[in-house]
Structures are given as C-alpha cells and as structure tokens.
N, C-alpha and C positions, 0 to 999 in steps of 0.2 A: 700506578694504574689510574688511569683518565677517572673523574668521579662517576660520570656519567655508562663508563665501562662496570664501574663495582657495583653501583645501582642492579646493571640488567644481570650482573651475574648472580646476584643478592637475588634478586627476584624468582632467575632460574632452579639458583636453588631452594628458595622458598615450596615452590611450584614442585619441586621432585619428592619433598617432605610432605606435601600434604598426600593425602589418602587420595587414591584413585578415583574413588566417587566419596562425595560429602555431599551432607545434606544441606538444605537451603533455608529450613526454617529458622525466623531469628523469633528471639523472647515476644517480641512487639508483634509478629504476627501470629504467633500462638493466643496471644490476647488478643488478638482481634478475631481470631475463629474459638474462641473460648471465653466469650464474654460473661462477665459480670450475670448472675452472682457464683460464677466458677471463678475460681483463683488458680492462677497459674504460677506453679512454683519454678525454680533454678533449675536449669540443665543439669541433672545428673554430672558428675566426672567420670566417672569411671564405667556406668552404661549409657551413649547416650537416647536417656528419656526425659521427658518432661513430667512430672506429676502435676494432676490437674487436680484439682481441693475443692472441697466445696464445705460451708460452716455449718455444722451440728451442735449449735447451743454454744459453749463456749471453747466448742473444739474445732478441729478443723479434720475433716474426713477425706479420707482419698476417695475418689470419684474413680480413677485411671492411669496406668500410664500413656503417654502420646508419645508414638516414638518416627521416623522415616525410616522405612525396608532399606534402604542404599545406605544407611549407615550399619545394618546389621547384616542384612544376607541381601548384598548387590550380585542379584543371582544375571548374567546377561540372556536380553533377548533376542531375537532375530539378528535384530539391528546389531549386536555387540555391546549395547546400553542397558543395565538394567533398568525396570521400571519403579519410579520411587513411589513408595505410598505412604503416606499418613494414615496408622494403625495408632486406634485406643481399646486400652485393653485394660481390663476392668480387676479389679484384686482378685473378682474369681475364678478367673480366665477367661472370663468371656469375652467376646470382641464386643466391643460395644460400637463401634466402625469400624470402617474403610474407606479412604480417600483416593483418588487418584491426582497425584503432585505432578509429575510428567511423565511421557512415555515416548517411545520412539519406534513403534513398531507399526511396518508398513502395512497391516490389514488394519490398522484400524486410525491410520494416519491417509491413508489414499483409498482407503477402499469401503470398509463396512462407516467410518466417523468412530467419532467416541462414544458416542451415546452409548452404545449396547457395553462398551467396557466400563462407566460410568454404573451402567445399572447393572454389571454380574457384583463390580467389587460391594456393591449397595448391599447386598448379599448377603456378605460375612456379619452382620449385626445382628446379634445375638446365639453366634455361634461357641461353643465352649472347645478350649484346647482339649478337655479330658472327650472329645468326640473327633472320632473318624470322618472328614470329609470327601463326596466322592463331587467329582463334577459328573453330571448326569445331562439329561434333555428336557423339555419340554412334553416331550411324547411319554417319556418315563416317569411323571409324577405321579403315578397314581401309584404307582410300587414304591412310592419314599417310604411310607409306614411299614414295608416291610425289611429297611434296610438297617442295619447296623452302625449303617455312615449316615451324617447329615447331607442329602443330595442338595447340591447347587445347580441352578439352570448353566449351563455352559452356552456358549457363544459361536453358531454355526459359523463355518469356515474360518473358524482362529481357534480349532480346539486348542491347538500346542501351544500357542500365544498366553491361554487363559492358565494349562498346567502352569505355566512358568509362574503367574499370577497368585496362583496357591500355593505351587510352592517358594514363592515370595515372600506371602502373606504369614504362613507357618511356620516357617523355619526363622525369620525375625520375630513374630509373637514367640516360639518357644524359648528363643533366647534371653527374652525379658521378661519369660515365664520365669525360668530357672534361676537368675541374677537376682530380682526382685519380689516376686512372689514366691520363693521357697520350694518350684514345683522341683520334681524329682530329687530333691536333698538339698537344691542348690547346684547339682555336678554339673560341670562346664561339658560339652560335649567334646570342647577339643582335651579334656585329657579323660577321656576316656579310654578303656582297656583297648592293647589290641590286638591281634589273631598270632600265634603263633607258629608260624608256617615253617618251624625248624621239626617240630612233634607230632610224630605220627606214632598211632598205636595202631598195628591191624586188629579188625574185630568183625566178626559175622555181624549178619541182621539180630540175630537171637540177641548178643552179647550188646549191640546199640540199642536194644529196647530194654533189655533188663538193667544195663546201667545209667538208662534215662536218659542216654545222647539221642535217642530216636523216643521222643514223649507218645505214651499214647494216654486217648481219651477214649473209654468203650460206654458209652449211653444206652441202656435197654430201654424200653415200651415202659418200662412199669418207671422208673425214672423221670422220662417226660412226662408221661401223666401226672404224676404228683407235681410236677414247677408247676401245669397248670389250674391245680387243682382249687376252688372254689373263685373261679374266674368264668366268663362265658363262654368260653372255649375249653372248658371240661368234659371231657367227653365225645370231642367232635373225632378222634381217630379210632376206627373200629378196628383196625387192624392192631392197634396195640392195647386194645380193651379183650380183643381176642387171644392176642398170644401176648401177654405180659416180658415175660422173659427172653423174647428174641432182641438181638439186636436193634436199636433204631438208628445208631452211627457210630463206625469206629475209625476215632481220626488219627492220625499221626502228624507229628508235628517234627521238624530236623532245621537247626540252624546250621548251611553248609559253609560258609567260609573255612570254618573248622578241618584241617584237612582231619582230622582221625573219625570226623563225621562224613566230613565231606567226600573224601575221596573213597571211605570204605563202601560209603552208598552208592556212589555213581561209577568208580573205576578212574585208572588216571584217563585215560581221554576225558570222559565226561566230566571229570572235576575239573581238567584244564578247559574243558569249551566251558564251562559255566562260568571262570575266573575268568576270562577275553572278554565275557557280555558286561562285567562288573568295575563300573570305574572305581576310582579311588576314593577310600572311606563309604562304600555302598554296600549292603547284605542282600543275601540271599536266603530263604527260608523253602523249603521244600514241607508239602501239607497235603495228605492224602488221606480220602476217607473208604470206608468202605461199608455197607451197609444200606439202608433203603433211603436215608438220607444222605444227601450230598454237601458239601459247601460251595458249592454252585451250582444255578440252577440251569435251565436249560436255556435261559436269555441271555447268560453271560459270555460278553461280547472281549475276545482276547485281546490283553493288552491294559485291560479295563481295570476298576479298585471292584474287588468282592462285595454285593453286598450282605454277604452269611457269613462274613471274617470280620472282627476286629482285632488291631493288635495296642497293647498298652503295655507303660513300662511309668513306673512312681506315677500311674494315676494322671499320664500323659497320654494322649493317641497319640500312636505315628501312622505316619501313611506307609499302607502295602497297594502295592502293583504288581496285577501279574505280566511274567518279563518275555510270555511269548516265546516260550522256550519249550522244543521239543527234545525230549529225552529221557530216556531210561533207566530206571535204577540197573546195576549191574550187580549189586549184593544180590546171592541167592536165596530163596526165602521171602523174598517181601510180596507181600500180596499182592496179584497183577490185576483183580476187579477192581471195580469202582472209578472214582477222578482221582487224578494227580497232577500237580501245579506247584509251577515255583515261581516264586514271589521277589520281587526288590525294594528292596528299603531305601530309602534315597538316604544319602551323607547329614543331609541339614536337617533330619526329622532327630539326628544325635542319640542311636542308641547307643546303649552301653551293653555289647554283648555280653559280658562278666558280671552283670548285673541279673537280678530275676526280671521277669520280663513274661507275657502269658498272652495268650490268641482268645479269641471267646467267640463261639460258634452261636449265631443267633436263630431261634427256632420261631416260627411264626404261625397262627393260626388265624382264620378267620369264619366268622358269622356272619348268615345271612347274605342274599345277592346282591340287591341294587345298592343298598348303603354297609356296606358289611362290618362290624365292628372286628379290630384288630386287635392280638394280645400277642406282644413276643415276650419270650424269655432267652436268656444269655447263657450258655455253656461252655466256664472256662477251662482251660488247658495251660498250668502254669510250665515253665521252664527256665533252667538254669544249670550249665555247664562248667566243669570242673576249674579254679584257677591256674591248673599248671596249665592249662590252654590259651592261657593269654598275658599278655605283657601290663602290667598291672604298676601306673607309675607310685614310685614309691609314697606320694603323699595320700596314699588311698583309693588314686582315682578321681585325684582333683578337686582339693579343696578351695571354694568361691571364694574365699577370701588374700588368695594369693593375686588375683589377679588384679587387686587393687592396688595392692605392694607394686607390681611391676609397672600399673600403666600411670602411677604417680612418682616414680622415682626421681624425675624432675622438681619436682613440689616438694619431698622427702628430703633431699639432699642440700636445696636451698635452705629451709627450714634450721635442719640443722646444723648447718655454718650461722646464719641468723644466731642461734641461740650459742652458737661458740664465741660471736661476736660480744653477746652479753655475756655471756660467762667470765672473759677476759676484762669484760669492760669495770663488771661487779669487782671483780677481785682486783682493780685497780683503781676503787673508787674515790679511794683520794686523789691520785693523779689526776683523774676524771672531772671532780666534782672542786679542782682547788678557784676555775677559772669558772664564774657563771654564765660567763658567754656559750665557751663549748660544750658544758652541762645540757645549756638548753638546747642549745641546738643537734647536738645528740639525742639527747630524749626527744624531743619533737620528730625528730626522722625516725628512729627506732616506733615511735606512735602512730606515726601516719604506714610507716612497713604492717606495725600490728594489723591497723586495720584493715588495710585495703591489700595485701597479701594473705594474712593468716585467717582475714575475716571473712571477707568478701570474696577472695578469690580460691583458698583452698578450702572454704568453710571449716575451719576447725578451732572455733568456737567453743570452748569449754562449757558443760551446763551441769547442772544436780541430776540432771537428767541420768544424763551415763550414773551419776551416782545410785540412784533409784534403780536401775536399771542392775547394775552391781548388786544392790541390796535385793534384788527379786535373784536374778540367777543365783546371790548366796545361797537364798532360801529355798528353794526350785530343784537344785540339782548339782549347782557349783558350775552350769556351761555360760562362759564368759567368752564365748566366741565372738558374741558380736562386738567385741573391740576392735575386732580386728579388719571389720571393714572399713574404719574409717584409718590409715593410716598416721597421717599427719597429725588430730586428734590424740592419737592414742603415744606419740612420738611426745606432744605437748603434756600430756599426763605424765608419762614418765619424766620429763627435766623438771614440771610441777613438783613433783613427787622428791625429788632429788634435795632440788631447792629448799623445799620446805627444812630439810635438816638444815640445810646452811642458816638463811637469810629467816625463814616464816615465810608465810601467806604472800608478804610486798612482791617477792620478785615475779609471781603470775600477776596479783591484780594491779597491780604498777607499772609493769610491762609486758605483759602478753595477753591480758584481755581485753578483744576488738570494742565491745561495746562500752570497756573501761576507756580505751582508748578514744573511742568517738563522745563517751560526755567530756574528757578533757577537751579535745578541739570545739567544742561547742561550747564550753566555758567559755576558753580563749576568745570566742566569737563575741562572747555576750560581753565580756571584759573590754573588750577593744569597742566595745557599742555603748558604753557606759555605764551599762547594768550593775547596778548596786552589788554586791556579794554579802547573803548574811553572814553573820558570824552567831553561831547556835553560844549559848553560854554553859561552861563545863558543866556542872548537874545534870542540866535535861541532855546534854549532849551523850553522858555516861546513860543516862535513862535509853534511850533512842540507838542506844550499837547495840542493845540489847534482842531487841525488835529483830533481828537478821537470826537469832539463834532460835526463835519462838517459831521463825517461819520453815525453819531449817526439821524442827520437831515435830511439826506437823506434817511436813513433805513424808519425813522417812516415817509416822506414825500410820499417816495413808498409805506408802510403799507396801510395811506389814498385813494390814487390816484391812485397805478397801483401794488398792491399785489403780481402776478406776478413776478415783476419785485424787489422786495422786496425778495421775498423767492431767487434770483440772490446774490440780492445785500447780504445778509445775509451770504454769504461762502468768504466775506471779516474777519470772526472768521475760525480761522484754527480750532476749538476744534471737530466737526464731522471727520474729518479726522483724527487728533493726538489723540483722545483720546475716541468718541462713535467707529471708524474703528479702531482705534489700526493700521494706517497707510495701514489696507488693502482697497484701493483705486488706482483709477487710476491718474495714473504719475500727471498729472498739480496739482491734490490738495494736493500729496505728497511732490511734488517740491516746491509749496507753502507753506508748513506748515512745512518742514526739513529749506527752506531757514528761515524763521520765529526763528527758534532756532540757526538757524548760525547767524542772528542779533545779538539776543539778549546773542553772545556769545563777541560780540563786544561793546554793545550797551544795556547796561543792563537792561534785560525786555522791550528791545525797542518797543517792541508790545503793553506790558498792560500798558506802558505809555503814547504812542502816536497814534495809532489805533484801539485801544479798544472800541466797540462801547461800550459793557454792563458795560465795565470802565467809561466809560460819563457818562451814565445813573445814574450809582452807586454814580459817585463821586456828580454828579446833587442832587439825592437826599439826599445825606449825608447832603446838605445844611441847611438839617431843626437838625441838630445834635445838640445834648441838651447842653454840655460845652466841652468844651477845656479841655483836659485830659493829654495833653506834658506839661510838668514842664517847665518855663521857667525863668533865671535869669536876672539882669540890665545887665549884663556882656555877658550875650549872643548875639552875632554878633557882640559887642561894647566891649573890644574889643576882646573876642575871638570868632575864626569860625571854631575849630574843631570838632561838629557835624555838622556843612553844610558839612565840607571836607568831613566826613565819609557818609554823607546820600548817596547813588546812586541812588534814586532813586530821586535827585533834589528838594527835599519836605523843605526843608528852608532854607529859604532866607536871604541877607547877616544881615540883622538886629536882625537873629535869631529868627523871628518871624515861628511858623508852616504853610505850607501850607497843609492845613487837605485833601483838593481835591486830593493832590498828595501823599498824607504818607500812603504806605504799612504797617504801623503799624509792622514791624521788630524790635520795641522796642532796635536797640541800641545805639539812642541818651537817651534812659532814663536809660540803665546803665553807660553811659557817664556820665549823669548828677547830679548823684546820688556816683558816684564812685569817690573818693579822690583820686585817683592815676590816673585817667585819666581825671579827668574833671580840664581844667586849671583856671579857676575862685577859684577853690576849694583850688587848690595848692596854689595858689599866695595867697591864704589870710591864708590859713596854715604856709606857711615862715613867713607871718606879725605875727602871733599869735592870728588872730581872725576867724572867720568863718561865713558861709550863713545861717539865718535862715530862711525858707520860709515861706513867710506869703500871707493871701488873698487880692485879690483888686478887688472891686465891679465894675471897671473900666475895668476888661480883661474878664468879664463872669464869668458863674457860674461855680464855681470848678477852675479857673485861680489860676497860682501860681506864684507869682513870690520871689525874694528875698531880705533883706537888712543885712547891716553888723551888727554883734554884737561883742561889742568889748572884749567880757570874753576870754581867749585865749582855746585854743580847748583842747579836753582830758578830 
C-alpha cells in the first residue's frame, strides 16, 4: 500500500477511536485561566478532571475540580452539538463556577447573542449538588425563599435551550461528585440497579401501603406547630392552634417503573401509557397529597420542577419534573381528593432505585407584609423497595473502583510485560551483565521507560504514603480499598512485594522507581558536564543510611499519634512534586526537589540512599529475602576490592561480603565477577594456569556461591 494511502487510513482510524465529542482544554490553558497562586494539577486518568491546589502552609489543599460537560455528559442540543462548559466544583459540592467553552445553538447564536447565556451559566456559583435546582423567571424571585430548589433566572425565549444547560451542568458535576468526592458511596450511575419487569405481584391499594410500596407521610397541626416552634413564625396558623389533631397533610409517595407498583396502581393501560412518555434509564414517581396542605400550590405551572418537593438520594439532589401527565389511578381505594402528579427523573441525575432514597415536603411560613420574614421547615418522606424488584449487578451495585481497572487496561497490560521483561532479565543476569555494553544500555532504556511510562505517564509512583495510609486503614477498621483505585500502582506493589523475597529492596529502587530513575539521568547529566562525584568515606557513610530509618519512624510514629502531622511530615519524598506535578508546584517543593537532584549530582542518589523513607521500609522488608543471589569468591575483599571501588552506591563492604539493604541491584559487580578480563581473582589465577570453580556452602545460605581453585589449567 502507497505510504501516503496508510497515513489517511491511519488517520481515519485514528478519528473513529477518538470519542465523539472531546474536550479542548490543554494543561497550558487551564494555567492560564487558573493562575498563580492556584496550582493546577495532571489531568486525572481515569475521570477526566483537573485539580486545582492551592498552598496551605506546607500543604497543598484542593481548591476544586475543573472538569468540560462534553467529556462527561455531552447531552446534545438543538443543533445536534452539545454544549461544552468549564465547571469547578469545589470538594463540598458546590459549584464554584460556570464557564461557557462553546455552543451551538441557534437562539443564542443568531438571535437573543450570548450574553444572556454567559450571564444564566454565571449563576450556578455557589450552588451545592446536595440542593434541588429549578429554573424559574425574573417575575418569580420574590417566591425563591419559599422554594425547596435553588431558582435560577432562566432565559426568555431559550427556555429548552437553558434546561439542556442544567441538565448539562448536573449530571457532569454529579458524576465527579461521585468519582471523586465520595458523594452517594462512590456508585457509578451506570451500574446501578435495574427494574425488573419480569415480577409482578397483584396487590390492592391497602396491601401497597401497608407493605410500604405506596409510602405514606400523615402530618397533623400539632406536628407542624412544634418544627416551628420557638422561631417567628410560631403561632401564625390558627387553624392548627385550633384543632391540633386534624390533619395538615397526607402525602403518598410510589415509585412507578416497578410493575408490582406500577401497574397495580394505574392498571395495564395506564402503566403502558406512562412507560411510552419514559425514555430509557428515566423514572417516574407518582405523589399525592391529601389534606389542607398541598405540594403544589396554586402558581404551579405544568411541566415545571415543584417548588414544595425535594427529592434526595446519599445526600445528593436530583431533579423531579412534572411529566404533564393526565391520569388515573385505577387501584380501588386510593383517595380521589386532593392533588395528584407524576413526576420524571431524568437518566443523568443517576438514581439508584434499589437504593434508599426519600422526597421532603417543604413547609413555609411568613411574617409581616411589606418586608416579611420567612421560616421553612422540610418534611421528609423516606422510601425503599424490596430487592427482588430489581436487577442488582453482582459487585453490589457498582463498585468505583472497577472502573479504573477497565479504563487503564492498556497501561495494565503494558506494565506488566514491562515487569516480565525484567523478571526474565533478573533471572538471567549473568548473561545480561557478562557484556557492559548491553548492561548499559539495557538499564538505561529500562530507566528512561521507568520514568517517563511508569512515572510520568501512568503516575504510579510508589510513596510511604500508601504505606501510611495502610497503617491508618490497619488501625481504622482494616478498609484497604483505596488500593484499588490506583491500578498500576497497586500492580507495582504487588511485583515489589514479590521481589523483595527474591532480590531485597534493589529490584524496585534500582529499577522501577521514577524519581530513582530521573536522579540517575541527572547524574549521568552532571557526569558528562565534568562534575566532580563525592565519594562519602565508609564510617560517616554507615552513619548516614542510618538517617532513612529515623525518618521512616517518625513518619509511621505521626501516622499513629497525630495523622496530620504525618500527611507534613510525608513531603520529606520529593516524588509529588518531581514526578505526580511534573514540577508544576510552587517554588519551596520545587526548590526542594531540583536541590534533591543537584545532591545526587554530587553524591550519588544521595536521596534513595540516605533519606528515603519507602527505601527503609523496603530495605526493612527485604529482610525476610529467601538467598543470597551476588556471587561471591575467597578472594573477594581478601585481597581484591575492585567491586567495592566500582559499587556507588556503597553496598560492599571491605570483606567483600554484600550488603543486600543497600544494593540497587545494578548488576555490575556480577559482570565483574563473572568477566575474566575484569574480575582480578580471575586474572591472577589465569597467569597461574588454573581457574575458580564455584561451588555451594550450606554455611552462606540458600543459593550462596562461593569459590575454590582447581588446578586443571583453563581453556
């Protein structure tokens, strides 16, 4: 095929992989609409947000996440296009803006301008997800304080325009509500429970209310009096100062999709015309009250969000709508006074029918005419339907943490081939290590993959952190769940883990830790620049690896005692800085962590050998390491010491024995040892005409090697 043919086919399919709408924000412009002294962190993977930081003393505090609607709920408008928005959303749910990025919708592209779409979305700042929004008018503000919803001025002649706008706006905040703020458990909406339209029970009205499929809420006089009681609005209703014990509202609440609800209530006709109005993934809720109070009043305009309803689910609003629907219950028995409405829940507000979930009737009084002071109180109505009703996926209902497994399975899969690479490489390391050419140049590649794969690009960064974080869930309760959103991370623990029995501590901080990785290239840097290299002298050297375990003690002595003060002490690892920010941070943790690599330009790797806290830990636990896997000869230390001279990283000692706790596992004292042309035990017994046969001693461990002479002459 012509080159110029595979290009456009390349491209075409590049083009059918990507997402139908993507967002347009890069790193570079989020820093530039989030300047200084906010800090803009990495694009999330797995949601995409941006967190926005800002410095508290020696921490850094989330400010928000920044995310575009068109990559979470590209709801379409008019046009076919949804509209994108830049939404910042605050850890307590609140919006802390609304942007508008592009739009394409013809009232407000040829007809009203933008302005007035510019100043509804201006709106949503300071709105909270745990709050019901209605879009309302101008003419209507003076009734905001008596509503249940937060009203927003809507935008004459684009009312539909602006619904789409909100439900834009909320259904992408709820989603990075749930992902990253913790809101309803974490449960994704797409796997939430769902109807089972195979189970029908027949049941009278009696038999729906007593088993709580048809909820009722019965409020007397004497009730509401007391929520108001010792406020300014005590006392203002005579008619239930009068008669205490009458009624003041009895509501009924039915969630219909349910046929054993749904259709006992309405009959099949009316259960099938109510499923025809109800597109896919949308609810229905049927709410009727009866008594002197209504939950509607006599303004309420059909079609419109209640303002005497809310509904909530884990401390979420969703939006209800009434769906403009005329019709009859057909159960006999159900009270025919009062109002009766039925409500739609739109797909993207993500209930969880199987879940609890509760309505709350908001009561209102007021004082005084020309400036009248307002007091509501809330009357909730909880509800929750039996699980043989619904299809309930086996991991619960959707545990958040799956979906990072699946949308990283690319990064997963790489990773560990990566680590099968070195696996095979380790356990052929004398093959490996006989030629220092391919030595290096293998390491070097496997170093620059650490970093700029495992660091930089999947961030899975190993820190003390997760360990801290291990030592708190020990203590806490024993939930170690949040391993499990970072996949690849947690992928890299377990081969750490692994390792450690084999090799010790070297084979993570030798080859798979990014920011171990980036001071080796920056040596290399300073090396090739002429920069001196100390050489620390054994004593204060033994003094000085000490230092990594002090700080190791202190971390996990804060972890128990003052947490706090631990998540402090924890930014003693430069790796958040250097390698999850990519150094965008402010100045002290950059100053911190550039001097860190000018150390270890002098003083090599004088970081992961002396202040390392996850180095202690690591090397700590290497201690349970199955054998000894450095070859070693009589003649080593005694009398030669040219792999101590060549170790830099101070790992053996003059007797030539290994110090496992300190060996990066760089493997090239075993092409020293291994190599006749450079190992001088080897030489000297080559001149004699005899050579080293290695053999085992049940005296140095399992797999120990050591050597004796044999006198055949070599060749």
């Amino acid at each position: 095929m012509h080159r110029a043919t595979l290009s456009l086919v390349l491209l075409i399919c590049l083009g059918l992989m990507a997402p139908a709408f993507a967002g347009a924000m890069t790193q570079e412009e989020m820093v530039r609409r989030f300047p200084s002294p906010l800090i803009v962190g990495p694009k999330d993977r797995e949601v995409p947000v941006w967190p926005i930081l800002k410095q508290n003393g020696p921490q850094q505090e989330l400010v928000a996440y920044v995310f575009e609607s068109t990559d979470l709920a590209p709801i379409p408008g008019f046009s076919g296009t949804p509209f994108n928005l830049l939404i910042a959303l605050k850890p307590s749910g609140e919006l802390m803006e609304v942007r508008v990025l592009s739009q394409h919708e013809p009232v407000f592209l040829d007809g009203l301008g933008e302005a007035p779409l510019f100043a509804f979305a201006a709106q949503y700042g300071g709105v909270n997800l745990r709050q019901n929004v209605k879009i309302g008018s101008r003419a209507g503000a003076a009734d905001r304080a008596t509503s249940a919803n937060v009203v927003l001025d809507g935008v004459a002649k684009a009312t539909a325009s602006v619904r789409i706008v909100n439900e834009t706006v909320l259904a992408s905040a709820l989603k990075v509500a749930r992902a990253r703020l913790g809101f309803a458990e974490g449960r994704e909406p797409s796997r939430a429970a769902r109807v089972r339209q195979d189970v029908f029970e027949p049941m009278t009205w009696k038999q729906l209310v007593d088993l709580g499929h048809v909820r009722r809420l019965r409020v007397s006089n004497r009730e509401v009096e007391r929520a108001f009681a010792g406020t300014v609005a005590e006392g203002l209703d005579e008619t239930a100062l009068q008669d205490p014990d009458s009624t003041f509202t009895d509501l009924y609440l039915a969630y219909l999709n349910v046929p054993s609800v749904g259709r006992n209530l309405l009959g099949d006709a009316g259960y099938d015309r109510l499923r025809s109005r109800l597109e896919e993934g949308q609810h229905a809720l049927w709410v009727m009250s009866v008594g002197r109070y209504q939950f509607v009043d006599e303004n309420f305009v059909r079609g419109a969000v209640p303002d005497r309803l809310a509904l909530h689910q884990s401390g979420l609003a969703l939006d209800l709508r009434d769906m403009d629907l005329d019709l009859t219950p057909a159960a006999s028995g159900v009270p025919r006074q009062g109002a009766a409405k039925f409500f739609r829940i739109f797909a993207q507000a993500g209930l969880d029918p199987a879940q609890p979930w509760s309505l709350s009737l908001r009561v209102t009084r007021e004082k005084g005419q020309i400036w009248p002071e307002r007091v509501s109180r809330d009357f909730a109505l909880d509800y929750r339907l039996p699980e043989r009703f619904f299809l309930i996926p086996e991991d619960g209902g959707g545990k958040p943490w799956m979906a990072p497994w699946k949308g990283r399975m690319g990064e997963i899969v790489l990773l560990a081939l990566a680590l099968a690479v070195l696996t095979a490489a380790l356990f052929r390391q004398r093959a490996l290590s006989q030629n220092p050419r391919i030595l290096a140049r293998f390491r070097w590649a496997y170093l620059v993959f650490t970093l700029f794969f495992i660091g930089w690009y999947a961030q899975a960064q190993l820190s003390i952190v997760t360990v801290i974080g291990g030592l708190k869930a020990a203590t806490g309760g024993g939930d170690f769940t949040f391993l499990l959103y970072d996949p690849p991370s947690l992928v890299l623990w377990g081969f750490a883990g692994i390792t450690l029995l084999a090799w010790g501590r070297g084979t993570f901080c030798g080859w798979l830790c990014p920011f171990g990785a980036l001071q080796e290239i920056a040596a290399a840097g300073a090396k090739r620049l002429g920069i001196p290299r100390l050489k620390v002298p054994q004593p204060l050297d033994r003094a000085l690896v000490k230092l990594k375990y002090l700080v190791l003690a202190a971390l996990l002595a804060a972890a128990l005692a003052a947490p706090g003060l631990a998540d402090k002490l924890a930014e003693v690892e430069p790796f958040k800085t250097a390698i999850t920010l990519v150094f965008v941070r402010s100045w002290p943790f950059v100053a911190y962590a550039a001097s860190l690599l000018l150390l270890g330009a002098f003083l090599y790797k004088g970081f992961c050998r002396y202040l390392c806290p996850l180095g202690a830990a690591l090397a700590l636990g290497g201690q349970a390491r199955l054998w000894r896997w450095l070859p070693r000869r009589e003649a080593c230390g005694a009398p030669c010491q040219l792999c101590r001279h060549r170790c830099e990283y101070h790992a053996i000692e003059r007797s030539g024995a290994i110090r496992y706790d300190e060996c990066f596992q760089c493997l090239d004292c075993v092409g020293i040892y291994h190599d006749p042309a450079r190992c001088a035990p080897l030489l000297l017994e080559a001149r004699k005409g005899r050579r080293y046969i290695p053999i085992r001693t049940a005296t140095a461990g399992a797999g120990a090697t050591v050597a004796r002479r044999a006198g055949q002459p070599l060749g």
